[in-house]
C-alpha positions in Angstrom: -89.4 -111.3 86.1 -93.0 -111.1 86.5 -95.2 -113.9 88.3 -99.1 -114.0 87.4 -101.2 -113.5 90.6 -102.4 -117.2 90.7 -98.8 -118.2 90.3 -98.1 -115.8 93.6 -100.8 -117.1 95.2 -99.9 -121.1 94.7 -96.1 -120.2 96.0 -97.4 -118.1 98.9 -99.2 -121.7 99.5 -96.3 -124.0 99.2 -94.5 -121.4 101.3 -96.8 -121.6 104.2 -96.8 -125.2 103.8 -93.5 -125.1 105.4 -93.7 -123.2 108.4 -93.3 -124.6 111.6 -95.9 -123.3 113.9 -95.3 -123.5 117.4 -97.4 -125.6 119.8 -99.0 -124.2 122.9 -96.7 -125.7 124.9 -93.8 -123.5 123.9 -96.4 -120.5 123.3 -96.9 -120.4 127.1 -93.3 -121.2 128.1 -92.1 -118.2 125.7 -94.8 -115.9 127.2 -94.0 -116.7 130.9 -89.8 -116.3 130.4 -90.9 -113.2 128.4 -93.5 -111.9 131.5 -90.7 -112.8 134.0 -87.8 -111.0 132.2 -89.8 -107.8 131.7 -90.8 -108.3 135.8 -86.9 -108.1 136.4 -85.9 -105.7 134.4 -88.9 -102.7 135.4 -88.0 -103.8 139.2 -84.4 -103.3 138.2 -85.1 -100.1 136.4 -87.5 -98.8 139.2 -85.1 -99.3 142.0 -82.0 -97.9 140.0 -84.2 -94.7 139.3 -85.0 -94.4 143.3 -81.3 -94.6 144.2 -79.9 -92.5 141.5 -82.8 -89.7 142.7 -81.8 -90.1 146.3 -78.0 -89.6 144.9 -79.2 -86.5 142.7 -81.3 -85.1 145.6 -78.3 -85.4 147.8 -75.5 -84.5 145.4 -77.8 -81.0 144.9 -78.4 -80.2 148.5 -81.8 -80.8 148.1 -82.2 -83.4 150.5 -83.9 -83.3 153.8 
């Protein structure tokens, strides 16, 4: 079924219509929780790749 491009055009309208936009509020509570989860996960990441280097290092023998 094809739809004229002013027929596309006036649903693409109605569709936007009825989208829910979020207010800044819950734009800035979504981007700290994001910031703060990314924080805890590279300091996670960081200190797991210290330790399993250290373990690596001193499963090898290469360790001072």
């Amino acid at each position: 079924m094809k739809v004229s491009p002013i027929q596309f055009f006036r649903q693409v309208k109605q569709e936007v219509k009825k989208v829910t936009w979020p207010t800044k509020k819950e734009v800035s509570q979504a981007s700290i929780m994001v910031i703060v989860i990314v924080t805890i996960a590279a300091t996670f990441f960081f200190f797991t790749d210290v330790v399993l280097a250290w373990a690596v290092k001193l499963i090898l023998g290469l360790g001072v």
